[in-house]
C-alpha positions in Angstrom: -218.0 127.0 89.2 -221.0 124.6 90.3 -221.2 124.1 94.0 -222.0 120.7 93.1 -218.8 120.3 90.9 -216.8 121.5 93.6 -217.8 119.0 96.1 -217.7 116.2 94.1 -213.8 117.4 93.3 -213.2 117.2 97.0 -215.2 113.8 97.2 -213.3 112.1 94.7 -209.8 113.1 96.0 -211.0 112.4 99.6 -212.2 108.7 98.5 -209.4 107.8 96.2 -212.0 106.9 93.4 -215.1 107.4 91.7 -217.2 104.8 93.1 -216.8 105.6 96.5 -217.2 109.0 95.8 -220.4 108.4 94.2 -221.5 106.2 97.2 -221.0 109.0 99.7 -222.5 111.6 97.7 -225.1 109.4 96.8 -225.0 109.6 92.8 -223.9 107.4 90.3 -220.1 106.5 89.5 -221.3 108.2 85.7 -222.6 110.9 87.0 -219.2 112.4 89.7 -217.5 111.3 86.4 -219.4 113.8 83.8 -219.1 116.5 87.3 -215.5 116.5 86.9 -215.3 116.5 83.4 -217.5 119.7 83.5 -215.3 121.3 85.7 -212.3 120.6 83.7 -213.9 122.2 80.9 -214.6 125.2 82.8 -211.1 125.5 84.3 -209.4 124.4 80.9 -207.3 122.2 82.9 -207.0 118.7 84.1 -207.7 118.8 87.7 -207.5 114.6 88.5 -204.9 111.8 87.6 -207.6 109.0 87.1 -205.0 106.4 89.4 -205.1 104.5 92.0 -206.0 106.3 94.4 -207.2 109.4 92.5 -204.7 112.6 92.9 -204.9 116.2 92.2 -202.7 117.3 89.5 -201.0 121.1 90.0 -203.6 123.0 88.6 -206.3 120.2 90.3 -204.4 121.2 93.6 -205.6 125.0 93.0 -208.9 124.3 92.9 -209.1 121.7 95.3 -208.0 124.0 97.7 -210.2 126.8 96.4 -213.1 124.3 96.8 -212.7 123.3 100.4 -212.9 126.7 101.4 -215.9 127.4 99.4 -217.6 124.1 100.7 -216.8 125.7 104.0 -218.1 129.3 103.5 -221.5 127.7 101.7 -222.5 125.5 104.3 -221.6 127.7 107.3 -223.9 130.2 105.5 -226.9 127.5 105.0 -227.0 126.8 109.0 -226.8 130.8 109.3 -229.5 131.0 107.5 -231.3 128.3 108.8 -231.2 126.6 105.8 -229.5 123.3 107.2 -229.6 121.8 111.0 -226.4 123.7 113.0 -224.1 120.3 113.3 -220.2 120.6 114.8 -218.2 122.5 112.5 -215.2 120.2 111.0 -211.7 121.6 111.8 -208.6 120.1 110.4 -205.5 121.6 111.9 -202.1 120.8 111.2 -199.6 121.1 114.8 -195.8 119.8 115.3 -195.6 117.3 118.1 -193.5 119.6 120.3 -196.7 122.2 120.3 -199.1 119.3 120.8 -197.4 118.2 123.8 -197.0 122.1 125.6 -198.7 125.1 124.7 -201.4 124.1 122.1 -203.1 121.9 124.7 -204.7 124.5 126.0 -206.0 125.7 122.9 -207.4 122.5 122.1 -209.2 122.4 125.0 -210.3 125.8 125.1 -211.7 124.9 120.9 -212.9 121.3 122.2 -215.3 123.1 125.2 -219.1 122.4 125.2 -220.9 124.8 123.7 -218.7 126.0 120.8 -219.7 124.1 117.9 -216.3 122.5 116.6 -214.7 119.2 116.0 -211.2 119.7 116.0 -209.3 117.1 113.8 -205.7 117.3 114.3 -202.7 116.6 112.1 -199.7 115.5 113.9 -196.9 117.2 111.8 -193.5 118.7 111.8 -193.9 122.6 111.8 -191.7 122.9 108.6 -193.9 120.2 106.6 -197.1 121.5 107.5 -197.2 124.2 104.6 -198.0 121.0 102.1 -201.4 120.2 103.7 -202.0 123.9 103.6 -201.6 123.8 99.8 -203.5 120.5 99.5 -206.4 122.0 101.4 -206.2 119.5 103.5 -205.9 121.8 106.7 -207.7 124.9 107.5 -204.8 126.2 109.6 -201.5 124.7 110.8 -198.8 125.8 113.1 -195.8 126.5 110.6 -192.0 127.9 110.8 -193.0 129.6 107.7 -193.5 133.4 107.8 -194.3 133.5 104.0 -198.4 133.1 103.3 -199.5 130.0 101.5 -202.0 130.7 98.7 -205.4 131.8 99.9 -203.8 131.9 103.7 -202.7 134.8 106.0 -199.8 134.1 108.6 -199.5 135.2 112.4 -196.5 135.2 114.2 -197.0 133.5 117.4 -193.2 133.8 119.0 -190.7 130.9 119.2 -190.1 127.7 120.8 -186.7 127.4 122.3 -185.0 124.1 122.7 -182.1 123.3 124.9 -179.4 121.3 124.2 -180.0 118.6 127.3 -178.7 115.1 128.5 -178.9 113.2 131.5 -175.6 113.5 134.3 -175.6 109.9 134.0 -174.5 110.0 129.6 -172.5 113.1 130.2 -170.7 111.3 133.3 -169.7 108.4 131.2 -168.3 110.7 128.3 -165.5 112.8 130.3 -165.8 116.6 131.2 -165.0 117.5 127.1 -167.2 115.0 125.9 -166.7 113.8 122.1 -170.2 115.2 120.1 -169.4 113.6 117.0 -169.6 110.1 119.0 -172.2 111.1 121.6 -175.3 109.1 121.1 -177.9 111.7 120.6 -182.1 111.3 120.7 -184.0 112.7 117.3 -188.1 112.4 117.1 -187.9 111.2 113.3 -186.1 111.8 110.1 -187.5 115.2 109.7 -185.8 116.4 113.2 -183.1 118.3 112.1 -182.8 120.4 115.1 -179.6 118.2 117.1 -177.8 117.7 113.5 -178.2 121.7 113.4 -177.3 122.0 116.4 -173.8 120.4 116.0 -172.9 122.3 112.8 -173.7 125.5 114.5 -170.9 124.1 116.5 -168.8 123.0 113.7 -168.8 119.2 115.0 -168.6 116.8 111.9 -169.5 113.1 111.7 -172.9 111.3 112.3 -173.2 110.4 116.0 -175.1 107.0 117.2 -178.3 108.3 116.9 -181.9 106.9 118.5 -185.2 107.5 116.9 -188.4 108.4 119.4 -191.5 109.4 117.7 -193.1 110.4 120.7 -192.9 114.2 122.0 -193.0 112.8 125.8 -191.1 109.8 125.3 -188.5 111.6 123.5 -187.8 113.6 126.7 -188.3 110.7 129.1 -185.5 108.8 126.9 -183.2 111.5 126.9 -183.5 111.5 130.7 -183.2 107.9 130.8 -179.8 108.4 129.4 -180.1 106.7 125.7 -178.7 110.4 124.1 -178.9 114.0 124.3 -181.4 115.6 122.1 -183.3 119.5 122.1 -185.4 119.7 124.6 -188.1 122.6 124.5 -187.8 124.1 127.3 -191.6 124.1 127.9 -190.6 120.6 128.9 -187.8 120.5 131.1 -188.0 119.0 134.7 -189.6 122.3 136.6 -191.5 123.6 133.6 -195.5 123.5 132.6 -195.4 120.6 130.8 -192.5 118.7 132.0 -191.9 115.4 130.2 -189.5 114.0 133.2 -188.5 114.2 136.2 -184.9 113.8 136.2 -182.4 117.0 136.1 -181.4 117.3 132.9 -178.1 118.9 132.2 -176.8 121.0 129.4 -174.6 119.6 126.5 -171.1 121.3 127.0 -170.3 123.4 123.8 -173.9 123.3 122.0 -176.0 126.2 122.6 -180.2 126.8 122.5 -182.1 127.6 119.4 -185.3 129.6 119.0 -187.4 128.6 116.4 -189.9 131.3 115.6 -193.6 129.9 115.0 -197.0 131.1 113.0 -200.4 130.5 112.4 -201.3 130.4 108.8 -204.5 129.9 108.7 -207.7 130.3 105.6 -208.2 133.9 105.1 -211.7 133.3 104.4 -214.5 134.7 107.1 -215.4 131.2 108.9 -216.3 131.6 112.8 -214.7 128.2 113.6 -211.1 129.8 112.4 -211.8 133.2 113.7 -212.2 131.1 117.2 -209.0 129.4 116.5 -207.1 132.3 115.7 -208.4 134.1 119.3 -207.1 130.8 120.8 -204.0 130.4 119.1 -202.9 134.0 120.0 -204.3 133.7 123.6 -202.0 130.5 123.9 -199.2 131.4 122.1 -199.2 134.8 124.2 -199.1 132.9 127.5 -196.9 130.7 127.1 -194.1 131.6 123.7 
């Protein structure tokens, strides 16, 4: 496939549409539209839905995938060779909130230093959700509860995050020494946390408590101590730990229990330097501190 081809795919999927890909790569609206064409031809497939914005069909998903790695590997090689001027090297990674906010700031500041050549872009996402934008190409690694390899990725178990089952004395006063779980207002992050409803079935508690949304991995610890509900807290946050989000003692939920939830790198398997860095981070963080 034509190197040219490839980027023009990733162009026109990044801009939503023809024109603007043509405007950032500096070529007529015709001319990204006969590149694609090409490609299809090659491939035998329709890669694009020509919509508003433009999306990658199944197969186009394949190959846009294939071609961000490619892009990658051609224009790390081109500054090797001193073919191009050495500029930052993109690098879109895909974290969970909870991660973010404890043991991959470190990493990040360890990738961010002066002196190693990376921009790191970061995707805010849950750890189960993160697989998609590893299929998309739209990340070069994520941090994933997913053992099994995406396409084109390898995975490295980093250990687990554990989460405790916390409220403030001040809720847990005000509901009795047995308190009722299937009416105790409890704290979720957003409608992808499915840790607390988890939680209570584990414990065999049925109903749908009051329940508080707090899309914020500090202020979802700081409300919980503020006593709006109980929630999982990772215990890399807890009043006392590294990165504690409050604090106020927080005390455990009679009857629910803590849950370790096992975490991996997946990451390109092609030979970049910027993920090879990553990865050394990753594993030096994760090592520390999971």
């Amino acid at each position: 496939m034509d190197i040219e081809q490839l980027r023009t795919l990733v162009a026109a999927v990044d801009e939503g549409a023809f024109d603007r890909a043509a405007a950032r790569l500096q070529i007529s609206p015709p001319a990204v539209s006969q590149r694609i064409k090409a490609l299809e031809s090659q491939t035998g497939r329709v890669l694009l839905r020509r919509s508003a914005p433009v999306r990658p069909t199944e197969p186009g998903e394949a190959v846009l995938r294939m071609a961000r790695q490619v892009l990658s590997l051609h224009d790390a090689a081109r500054v090797e060779l001193g073919m191009d001027q050495a500029e930052s090297t993109p690098l879109d990674v895909a974290v969970n909130a909870d991660s973010l906010a404890t043991w991959f700031r470190p990493v990040l500041a360890e990738l961010a230093a002066p002196g190693t050549g990376i921009s790191v872009r970061l995707r805010a996402e849950d750890q189960d959700h993160s697989r998609r934008l590893l299929l998309a190409g739209e990340a070069a690694a994520a941090i994933t509860t997913s053992s099994a390899p995406v396409t084109g990725c390898r995975t490295i178990p980093l250990g687990a995050m554990v989460y405790e089952p916390r409220a403030a004395a001040s809720l847990l006063e005000h509901a009795g020494p047995q308190p009722d779980l299937a009416r105790l207002p409890v704290v979720v992050y957003d409608d992808k946390d499915d840790l607390q409803s988890a939680a209570l079935h584990r414990a065999g508690i049925t109903g749908r408590p009051p329940e508080h949304r707090v899309p914020s991995a500090e202020a979802f610890v700081r409300a919980i101590a503020d006593g709006i509900g109980w929630g999982m807290v990772p215990r890399l946050q807890l009043p006392g730990a590294p990165f504690a989000a409050a604090d106020t003692p927080l005390l455990p939920v009679p009857g629910l229990h803590p849950e370790a939830v096992s975490l991996h790198l997946q990451r390109w398997s092609t030979a970049l330097p910027a993920l090879a860095l990553l990865e050394d981070a990753v594993r030096r963080g994760a090592r520390a501190l999971l």
